[in-house]
ZADO-1210 file (C-alpha; in nm, 4 decimals, padded with zeros to 6 digits):
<atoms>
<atom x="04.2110" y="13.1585" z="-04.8792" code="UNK" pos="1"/>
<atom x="04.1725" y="12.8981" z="-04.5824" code="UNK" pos="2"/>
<atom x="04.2188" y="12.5923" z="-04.8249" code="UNK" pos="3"/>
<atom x="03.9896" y="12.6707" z="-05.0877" code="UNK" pos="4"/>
<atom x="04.1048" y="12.7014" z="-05.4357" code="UNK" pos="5"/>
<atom x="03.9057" y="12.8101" z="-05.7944" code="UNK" pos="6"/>
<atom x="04.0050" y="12.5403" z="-06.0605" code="UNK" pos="7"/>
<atom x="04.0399" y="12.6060" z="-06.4236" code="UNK" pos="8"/>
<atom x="03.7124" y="12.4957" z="-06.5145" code="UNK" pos="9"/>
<atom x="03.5283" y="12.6523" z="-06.8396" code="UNK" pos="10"/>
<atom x="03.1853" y="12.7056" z="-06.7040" code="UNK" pos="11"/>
<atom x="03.1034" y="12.8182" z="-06.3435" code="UNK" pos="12"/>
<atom x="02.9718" y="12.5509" z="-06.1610" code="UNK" pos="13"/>
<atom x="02.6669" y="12.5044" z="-05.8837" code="UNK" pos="14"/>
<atom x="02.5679" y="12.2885" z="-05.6422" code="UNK" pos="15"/>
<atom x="02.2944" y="12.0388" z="-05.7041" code="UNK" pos="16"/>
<atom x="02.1544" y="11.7308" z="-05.5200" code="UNK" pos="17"/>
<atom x="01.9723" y="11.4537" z="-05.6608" code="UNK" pos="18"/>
<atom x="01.9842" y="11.1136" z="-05.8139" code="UNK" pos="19"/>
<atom x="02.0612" y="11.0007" z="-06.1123" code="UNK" pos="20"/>
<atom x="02.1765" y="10.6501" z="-06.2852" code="UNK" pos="21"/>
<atom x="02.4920" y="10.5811" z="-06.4640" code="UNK" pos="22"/>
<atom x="02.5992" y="10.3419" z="-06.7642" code="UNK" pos="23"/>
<atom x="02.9140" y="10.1665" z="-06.7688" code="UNK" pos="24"/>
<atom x="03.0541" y="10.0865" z="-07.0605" code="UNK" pos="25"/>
<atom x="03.2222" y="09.7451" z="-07.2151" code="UNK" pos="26"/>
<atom x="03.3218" y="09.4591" z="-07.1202" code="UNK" pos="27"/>
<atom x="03.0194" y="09.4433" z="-06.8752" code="UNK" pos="28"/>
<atom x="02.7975" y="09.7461" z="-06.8738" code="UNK" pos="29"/>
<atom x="02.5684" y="09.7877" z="-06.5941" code="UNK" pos="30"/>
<atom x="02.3653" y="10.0395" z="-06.4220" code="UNK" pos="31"/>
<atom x="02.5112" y="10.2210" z="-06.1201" code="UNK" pos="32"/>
<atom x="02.2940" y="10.4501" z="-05.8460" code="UNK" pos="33"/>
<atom x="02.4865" y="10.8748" z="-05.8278" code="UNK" pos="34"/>
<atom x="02.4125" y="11.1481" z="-05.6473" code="UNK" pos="35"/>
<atom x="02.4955" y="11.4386" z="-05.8027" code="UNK" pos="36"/>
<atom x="02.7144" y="11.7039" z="-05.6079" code="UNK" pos="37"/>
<atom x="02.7714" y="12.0417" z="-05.8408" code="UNK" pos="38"/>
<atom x="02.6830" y="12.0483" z="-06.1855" code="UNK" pos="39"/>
<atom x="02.7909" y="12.2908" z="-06.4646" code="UNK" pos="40"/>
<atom x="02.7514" y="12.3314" z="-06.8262" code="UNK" pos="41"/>
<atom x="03.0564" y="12.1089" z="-06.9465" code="UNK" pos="42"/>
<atom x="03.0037" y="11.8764" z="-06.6660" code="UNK" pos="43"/>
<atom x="02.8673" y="11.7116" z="-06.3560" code="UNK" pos="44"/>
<atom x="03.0592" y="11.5985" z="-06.0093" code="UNK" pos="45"/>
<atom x="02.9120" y="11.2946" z="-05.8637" code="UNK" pos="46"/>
<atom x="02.9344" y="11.0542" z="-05.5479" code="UNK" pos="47"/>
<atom x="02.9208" y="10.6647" z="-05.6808" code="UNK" pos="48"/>
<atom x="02.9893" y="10.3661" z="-05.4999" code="UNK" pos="49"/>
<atom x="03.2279" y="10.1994" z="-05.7576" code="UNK" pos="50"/>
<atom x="03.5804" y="10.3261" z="-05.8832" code="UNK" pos="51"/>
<atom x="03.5312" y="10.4229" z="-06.2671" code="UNK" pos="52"/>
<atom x="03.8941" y="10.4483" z="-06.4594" code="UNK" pos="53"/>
<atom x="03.9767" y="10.8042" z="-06.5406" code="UNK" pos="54"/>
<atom x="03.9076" y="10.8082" z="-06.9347" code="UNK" pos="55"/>
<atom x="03.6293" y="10.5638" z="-06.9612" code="UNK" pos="56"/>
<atom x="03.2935" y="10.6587" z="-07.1240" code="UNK" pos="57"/>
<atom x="02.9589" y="10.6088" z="-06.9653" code="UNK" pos="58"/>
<atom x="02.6276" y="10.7372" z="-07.0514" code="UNK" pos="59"/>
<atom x="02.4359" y="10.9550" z="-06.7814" code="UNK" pos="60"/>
<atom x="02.0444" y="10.8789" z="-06.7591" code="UNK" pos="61"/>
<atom x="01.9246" y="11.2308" z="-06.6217" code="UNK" pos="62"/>
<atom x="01.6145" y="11.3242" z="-06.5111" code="UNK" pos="63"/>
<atom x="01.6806" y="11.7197" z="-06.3382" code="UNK" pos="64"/>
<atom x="01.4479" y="11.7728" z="-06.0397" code="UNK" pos="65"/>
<atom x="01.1388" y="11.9771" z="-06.1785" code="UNK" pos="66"/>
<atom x="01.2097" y="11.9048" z="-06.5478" code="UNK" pos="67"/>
<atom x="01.0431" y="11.5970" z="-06.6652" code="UNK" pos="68"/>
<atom x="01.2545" y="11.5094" z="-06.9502" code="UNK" pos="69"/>
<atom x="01.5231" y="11.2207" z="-06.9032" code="UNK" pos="70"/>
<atom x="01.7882" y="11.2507" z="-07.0628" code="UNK" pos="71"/>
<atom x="02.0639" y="11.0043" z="-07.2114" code="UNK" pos="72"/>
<atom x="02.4062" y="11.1895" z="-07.2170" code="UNK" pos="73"/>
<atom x="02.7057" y="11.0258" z="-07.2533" code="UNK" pos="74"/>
<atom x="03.0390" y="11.1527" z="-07.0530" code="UNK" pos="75"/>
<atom x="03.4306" y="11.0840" z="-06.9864" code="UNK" pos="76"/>
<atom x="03.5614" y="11.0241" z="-06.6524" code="UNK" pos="77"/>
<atom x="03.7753" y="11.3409" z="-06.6888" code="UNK" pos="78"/>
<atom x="03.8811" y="11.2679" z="-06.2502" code="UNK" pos="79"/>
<atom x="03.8249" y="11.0161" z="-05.9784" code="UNK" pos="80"/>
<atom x="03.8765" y="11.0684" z="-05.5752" code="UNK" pos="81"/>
<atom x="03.7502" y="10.7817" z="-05.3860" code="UNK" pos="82"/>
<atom x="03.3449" y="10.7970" z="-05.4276" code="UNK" pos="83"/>
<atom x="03.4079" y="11.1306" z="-05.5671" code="UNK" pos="84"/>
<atom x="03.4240" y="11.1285" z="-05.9451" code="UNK" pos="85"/>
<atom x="03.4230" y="11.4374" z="-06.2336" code="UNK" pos="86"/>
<atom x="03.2203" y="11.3884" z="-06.5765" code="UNK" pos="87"/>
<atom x="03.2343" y="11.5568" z="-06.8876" code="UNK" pos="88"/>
<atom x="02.9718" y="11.5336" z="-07.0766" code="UNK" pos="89"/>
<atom x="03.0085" y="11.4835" z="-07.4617" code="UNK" pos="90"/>
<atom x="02.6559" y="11.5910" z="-07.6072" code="UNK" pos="91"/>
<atom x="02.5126" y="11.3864" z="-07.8869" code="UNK" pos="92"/>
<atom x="02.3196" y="11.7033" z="-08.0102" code="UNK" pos="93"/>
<atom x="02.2573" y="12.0827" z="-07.9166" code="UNK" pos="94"/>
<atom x="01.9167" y="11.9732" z="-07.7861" code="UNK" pos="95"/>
<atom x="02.0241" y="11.7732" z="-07.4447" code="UNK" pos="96"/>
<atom x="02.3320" y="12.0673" z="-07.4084" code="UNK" pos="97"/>
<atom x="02.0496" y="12.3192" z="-07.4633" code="UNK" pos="98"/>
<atom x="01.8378" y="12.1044" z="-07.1222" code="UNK" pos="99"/>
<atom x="02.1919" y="12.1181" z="-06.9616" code="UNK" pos="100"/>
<atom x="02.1854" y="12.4760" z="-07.0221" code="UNK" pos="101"/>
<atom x="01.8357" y="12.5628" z="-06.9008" code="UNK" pos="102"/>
<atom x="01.8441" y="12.3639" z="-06.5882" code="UNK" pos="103"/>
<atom x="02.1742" y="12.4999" z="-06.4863" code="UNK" pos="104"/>
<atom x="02.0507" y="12.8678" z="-06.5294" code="UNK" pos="105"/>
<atom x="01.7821" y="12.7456" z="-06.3108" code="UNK" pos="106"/>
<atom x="02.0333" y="12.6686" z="-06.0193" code="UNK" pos="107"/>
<atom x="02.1489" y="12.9284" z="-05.7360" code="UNK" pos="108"/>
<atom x="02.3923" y="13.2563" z="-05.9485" code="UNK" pos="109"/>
<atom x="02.6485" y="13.1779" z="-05.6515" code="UNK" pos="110"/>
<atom x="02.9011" y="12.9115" z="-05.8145" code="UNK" pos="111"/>
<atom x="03.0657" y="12.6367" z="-05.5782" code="UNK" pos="112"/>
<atom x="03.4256" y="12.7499" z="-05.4773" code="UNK" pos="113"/>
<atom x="03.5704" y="12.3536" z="-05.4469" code="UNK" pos="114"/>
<atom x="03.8539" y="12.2362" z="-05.1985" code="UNK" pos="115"/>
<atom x="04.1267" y="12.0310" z="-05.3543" code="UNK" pos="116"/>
<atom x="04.2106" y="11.7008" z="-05.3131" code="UNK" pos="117"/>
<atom x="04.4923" y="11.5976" z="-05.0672" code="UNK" pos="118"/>
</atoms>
């Protein structure tokens, strides 16, 4: 398969590109600048220019391109490479999964196939 390998993930996921800005948590939260790289139902892979501990919450402030809601969704660092890091989102409510949901369906049917990690 030429180095490319489907994870276990729950949902299929599919690549996306656009900004978005992230919430750290405690001791100092602060707001940090991510570019989203695939997206799925459960979750969203991002590029971010500061190391976030595997485990910690944050909440993502997401505004999908051609929907005009922004959304507040809080997520766990479920993995970290480098810039590279994997969210999960935990959804306050079924009405921001149910946004999650609609602007994912709006995405390409052809989910990502992702490389591993070294």
């Amino acid at each position: 398969m030429s180095g490319i390998y489907e994870f276990g993930y729950r949902m299929p996921r599919f690549r996306a590109d656009f900004h978005f800005l992230l919430q750290t948590g405690e001791p100092q939260p602060h707001l940090v600048d991510a570019r989203c790289l695939d997206i799925s139902e459960d979750g969203i892979a991002a590029q971010i220019a500061e190391s976030l501990t595997i485990g910690a919450i944050v909440t993502l402030i997401l505004t999908f391109p051609g929907f005009g809601n922004t959304l507040r969704i809080p997520a766990k660092v479920s993995n970290q490479h480098g810039e590279d890091h994997g969210f999960a989102f935990l959804f306050p409510s079924d009405a921001e999964r149910e946004e999650v949901q609609r602007y994912v369906a709006s995405l390409h049917h052809d989910p990502v196939r992702l490389r591993s990690h070294p």
